[in-house]
C-alpha positions in Angstrom: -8.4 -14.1 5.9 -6.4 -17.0 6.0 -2.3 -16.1 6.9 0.6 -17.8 4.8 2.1 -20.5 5.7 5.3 -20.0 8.0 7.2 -22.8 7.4 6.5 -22.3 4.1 8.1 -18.4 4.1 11.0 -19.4 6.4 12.0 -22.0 3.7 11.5 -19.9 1.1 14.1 -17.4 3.0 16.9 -19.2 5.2 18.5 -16.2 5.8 15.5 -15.0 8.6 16.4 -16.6 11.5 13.4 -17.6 13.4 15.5 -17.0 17.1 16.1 -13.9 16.2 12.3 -13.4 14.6 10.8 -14.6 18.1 13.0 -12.1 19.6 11.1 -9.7 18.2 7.6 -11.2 18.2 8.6 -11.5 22.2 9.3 -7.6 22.0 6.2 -6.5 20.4 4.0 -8.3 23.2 6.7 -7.0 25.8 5.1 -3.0 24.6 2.4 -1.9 26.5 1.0 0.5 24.0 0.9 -2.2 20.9 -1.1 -5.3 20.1 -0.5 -8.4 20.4 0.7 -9.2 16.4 1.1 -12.3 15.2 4.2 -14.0 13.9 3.1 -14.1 10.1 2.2 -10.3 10.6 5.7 -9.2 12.3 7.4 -11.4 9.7 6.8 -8.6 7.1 8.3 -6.2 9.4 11.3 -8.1 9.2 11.5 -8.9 6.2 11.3 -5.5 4.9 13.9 -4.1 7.1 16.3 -6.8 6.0 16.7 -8.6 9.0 17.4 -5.2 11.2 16.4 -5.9 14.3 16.2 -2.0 15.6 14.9 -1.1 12.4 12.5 -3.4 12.1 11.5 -2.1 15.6 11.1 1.2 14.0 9.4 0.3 11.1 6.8 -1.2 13.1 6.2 1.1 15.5 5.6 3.9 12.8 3.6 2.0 10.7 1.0 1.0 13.7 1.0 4.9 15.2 0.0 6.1 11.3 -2.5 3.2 11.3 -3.6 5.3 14.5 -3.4 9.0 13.6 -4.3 8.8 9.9 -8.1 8.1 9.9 -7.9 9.4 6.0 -6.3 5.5 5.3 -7.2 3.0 8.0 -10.5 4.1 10.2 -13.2 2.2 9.5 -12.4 -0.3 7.4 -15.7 -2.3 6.6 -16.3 -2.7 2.3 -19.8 -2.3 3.4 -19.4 1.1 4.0 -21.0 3.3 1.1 -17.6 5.5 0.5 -16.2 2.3 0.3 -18.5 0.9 -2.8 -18.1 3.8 -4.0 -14.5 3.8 -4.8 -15.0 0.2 -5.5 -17.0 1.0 -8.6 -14.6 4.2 -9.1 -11.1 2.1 -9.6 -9.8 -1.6 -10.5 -7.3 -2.5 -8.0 -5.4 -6.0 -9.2 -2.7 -7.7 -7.5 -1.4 -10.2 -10.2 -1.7 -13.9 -9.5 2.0 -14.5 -11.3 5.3 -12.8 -9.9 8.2 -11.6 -12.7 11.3 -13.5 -13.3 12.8 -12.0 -10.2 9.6 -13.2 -7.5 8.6 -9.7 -7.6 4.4 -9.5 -7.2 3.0 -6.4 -8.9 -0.2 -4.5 -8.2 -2.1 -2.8 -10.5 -4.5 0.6 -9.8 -6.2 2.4 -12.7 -9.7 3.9 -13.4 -12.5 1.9 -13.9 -14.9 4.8 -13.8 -13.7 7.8 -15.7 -16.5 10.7 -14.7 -14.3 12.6 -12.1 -16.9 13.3 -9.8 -17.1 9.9 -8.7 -13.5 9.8 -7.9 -12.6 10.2 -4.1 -9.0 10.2 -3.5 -9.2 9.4 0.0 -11.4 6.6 0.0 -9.7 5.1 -3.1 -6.6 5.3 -1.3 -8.4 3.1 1.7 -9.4 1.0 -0.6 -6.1 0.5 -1.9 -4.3 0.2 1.6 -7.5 -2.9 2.1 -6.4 -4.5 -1.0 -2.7 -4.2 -0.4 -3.5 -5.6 3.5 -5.2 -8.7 2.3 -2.9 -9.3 -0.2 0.2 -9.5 1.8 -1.0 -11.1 4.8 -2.7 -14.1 2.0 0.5 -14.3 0.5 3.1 -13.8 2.6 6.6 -12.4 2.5 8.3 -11.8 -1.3 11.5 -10.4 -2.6 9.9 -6.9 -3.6 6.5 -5.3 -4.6 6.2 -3.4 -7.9 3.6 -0.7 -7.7 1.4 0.0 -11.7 -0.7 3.1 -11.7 -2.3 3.1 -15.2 -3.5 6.9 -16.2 -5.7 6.4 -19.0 -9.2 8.3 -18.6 -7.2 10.7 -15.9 -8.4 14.1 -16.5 -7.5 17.0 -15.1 -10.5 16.9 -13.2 -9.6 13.7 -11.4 -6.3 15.4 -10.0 -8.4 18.8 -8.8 -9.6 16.3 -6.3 -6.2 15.2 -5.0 -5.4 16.6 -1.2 -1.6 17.9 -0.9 -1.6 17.0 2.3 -3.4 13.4 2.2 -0.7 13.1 -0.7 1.7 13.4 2.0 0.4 11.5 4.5 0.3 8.5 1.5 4.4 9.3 0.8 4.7 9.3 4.3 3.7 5.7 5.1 4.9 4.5 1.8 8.5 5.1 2.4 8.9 5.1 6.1 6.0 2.6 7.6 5.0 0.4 4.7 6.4 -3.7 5.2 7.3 -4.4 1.9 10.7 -3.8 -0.4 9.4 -1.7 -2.6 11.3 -2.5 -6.3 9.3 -0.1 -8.4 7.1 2.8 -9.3 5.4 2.9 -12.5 2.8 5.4 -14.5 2.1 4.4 -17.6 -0.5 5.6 -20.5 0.5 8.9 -19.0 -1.0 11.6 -19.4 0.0 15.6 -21.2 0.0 17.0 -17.6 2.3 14.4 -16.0 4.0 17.9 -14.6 0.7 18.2 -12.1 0.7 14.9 -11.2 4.5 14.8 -10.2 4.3 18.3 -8.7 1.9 16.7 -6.0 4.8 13.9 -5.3 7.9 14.9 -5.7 8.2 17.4 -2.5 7.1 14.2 -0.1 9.8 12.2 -2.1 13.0 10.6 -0.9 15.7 10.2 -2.9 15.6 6.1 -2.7 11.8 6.7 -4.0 12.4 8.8 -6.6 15.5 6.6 -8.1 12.6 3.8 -8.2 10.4 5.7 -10.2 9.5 4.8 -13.8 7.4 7.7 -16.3 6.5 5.2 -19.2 5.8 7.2 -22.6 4.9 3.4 -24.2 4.5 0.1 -22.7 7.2 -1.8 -24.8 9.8 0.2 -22.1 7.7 -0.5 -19.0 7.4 -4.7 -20.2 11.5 -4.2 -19.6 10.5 -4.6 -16.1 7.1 -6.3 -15.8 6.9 -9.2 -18.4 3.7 -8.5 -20.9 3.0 -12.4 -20.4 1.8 -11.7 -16.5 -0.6 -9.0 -17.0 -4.6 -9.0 -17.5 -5.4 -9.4 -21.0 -5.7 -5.2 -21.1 -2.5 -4.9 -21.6 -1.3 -8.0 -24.4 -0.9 -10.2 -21.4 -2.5 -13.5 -20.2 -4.2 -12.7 -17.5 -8.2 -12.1 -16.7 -9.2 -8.8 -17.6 -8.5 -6.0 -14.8 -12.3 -6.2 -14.5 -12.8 -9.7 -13.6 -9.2 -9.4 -11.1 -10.8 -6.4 -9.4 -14.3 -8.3 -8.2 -12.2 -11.6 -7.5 -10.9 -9.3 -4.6 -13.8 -7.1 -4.0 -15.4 -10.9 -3.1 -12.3 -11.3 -0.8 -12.8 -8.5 1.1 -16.6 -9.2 1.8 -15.5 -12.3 2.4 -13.0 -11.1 4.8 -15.3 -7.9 6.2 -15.2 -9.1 9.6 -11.1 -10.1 9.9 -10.4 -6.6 7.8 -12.3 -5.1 11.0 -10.1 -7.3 13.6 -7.1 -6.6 11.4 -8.1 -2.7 11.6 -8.2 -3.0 15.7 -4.9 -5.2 15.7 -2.7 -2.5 13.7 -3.1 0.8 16.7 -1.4 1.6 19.5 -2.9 2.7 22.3 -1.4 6.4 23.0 -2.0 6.0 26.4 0.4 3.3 27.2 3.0 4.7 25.0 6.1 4.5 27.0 7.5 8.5 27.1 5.7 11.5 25.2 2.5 9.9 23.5 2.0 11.0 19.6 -0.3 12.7 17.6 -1.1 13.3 13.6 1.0 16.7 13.8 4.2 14.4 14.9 4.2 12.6 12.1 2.5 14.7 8.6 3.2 18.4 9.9 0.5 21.0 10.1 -1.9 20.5 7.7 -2.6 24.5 7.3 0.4 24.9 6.0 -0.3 23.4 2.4 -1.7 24.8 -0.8 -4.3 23.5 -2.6 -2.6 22.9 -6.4 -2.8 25.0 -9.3 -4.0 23.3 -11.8 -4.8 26.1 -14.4 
């Protein structure tokens, strides 16, 4: 894992001051219960937070105690793990080499498999947060993410094996611990029972997510925000195939096994240091009793 360049990202935004961005760096180190992050890394925090100083302090410290307490997403992150090929035969997960017209980058997720019993919803999710990781820290800070999910060869099958509550915990860090501006979420090639789909998002959903989120009945209305031109060859565009993008990074993250695993250690907080009441899973995602498993009939 190689981190983008710094000079390179402070050009590309003058408006981060790097005082003010050492400030912070010089607080995260000051915390006894965090790592010791390094500039490129807290520079998403940042970013994301639009220059907030106390928010990105937030942010931060959310994001690393989920890292900690939600062992569905970020325990044991090593590709060589067989859950791990698993769901790495299971989906195609493809950042896209080119940005839009605005410098958004866009990321991709759809099936690769179809059979429903292959599909794990947890460790496809890991695999997606690896992906996502890698990506970012490769490529540095941009002016907002777009997040794809293609549906076709969804069956009702593969939503049976969605978990409420790991649906929750996903929401959760998406909207309050992720570092990234997050300009869009689209479905497209949807599917008759969109309703069960959205029925397992909407009641984790903020308003701000939910104003970002695009249902596309035909993909002439979602290339109104993601140019046809950028995108694999699957959809008209001229791009690799999603195929060919998804082992370019499966090679990455073998590539990277042993960084992903430092990266992994890097992103906790030790409890035990926290200063005041130390945290736990409950704090942050509830009781997990207290969910039903969907009705899907």
């Amino acid at each position: 894992m190689k981190p983008a360049d710094l000079n390179e990202q402070y050009a590309r935004f003058p408006e981060i001051s790097r005082d003010e961005m050492q400030k912070f760096v010089n607080w995260i180190r000051a915390q006894p219960h965090m790592q010791n992050l390094l500039e490129e890394e807290a520079l998403h925090f940042f970013h994301a937070c639009k220059n907030s100083m106390e928010m990105s302090k937030q942010v931060l410290d959310t994001n690393l105690t989920v890292r900690t307490h939600c062992d569905d997403f970020f325990a044991n992150l090593d590709c060589e793990r067989p859950e791990l090929q698993r769901a790495m035969r299971t989906v195609s997960i493809c950042p896209l080499p080119q940005t839009t017209s605005d410098g958004y980058r866009v990321i991709i997720g759809k099936l690769a498999d179809t059979n429903a019993s292959n599909f794990n919803f947890v460790d496809v999710m890991k695999l997606y947060c690896m992906i996502f990781d890698l990506w970012m820290y490769e490529d540095g800070i941009r002016p907002g993410h777009i997040i794809v999910i293609d549906l076709k060869g969804v069956t009702l099958g593969h939503v049976a094996r969605i978990g409420i509550f790991q649906m929750k915990k996903f929401l959760f860090y998406l909207q309050e611990a992720a570092a990234i501006r997050l300009i869009g979420f689209h479905f497209i090639n949807i599917v008759p029972f969109m309703d069960k789909i959205l029925g397992l998002m909407t009641p984790f959903m903020k308003k701000e997510l939910t104003s970002i989120l695009y249902v596309h009945s035909n993909l002439e209305d979602f290339f109104k925000h993601v140019p046809q031109s950028i995108l694999p060859k699957d959809y008209g565009g001229q791009e690799p195939e999603c195929i060919e993008m998804r082992e370019t990074f499966h090679r990455k993250l073998k590539d990277s096994r042993a960084d992903m695993m430092e990266f992994e250690k890097r992103h906790q907080v030790n409890e035990k240091l926290r200063p005041g009441k130390a945290k736990n899973a409950s704090d942050l995602f509830g009781i997990q009793g207290n969910f039903k498993k969907l009705d899907i009939d």
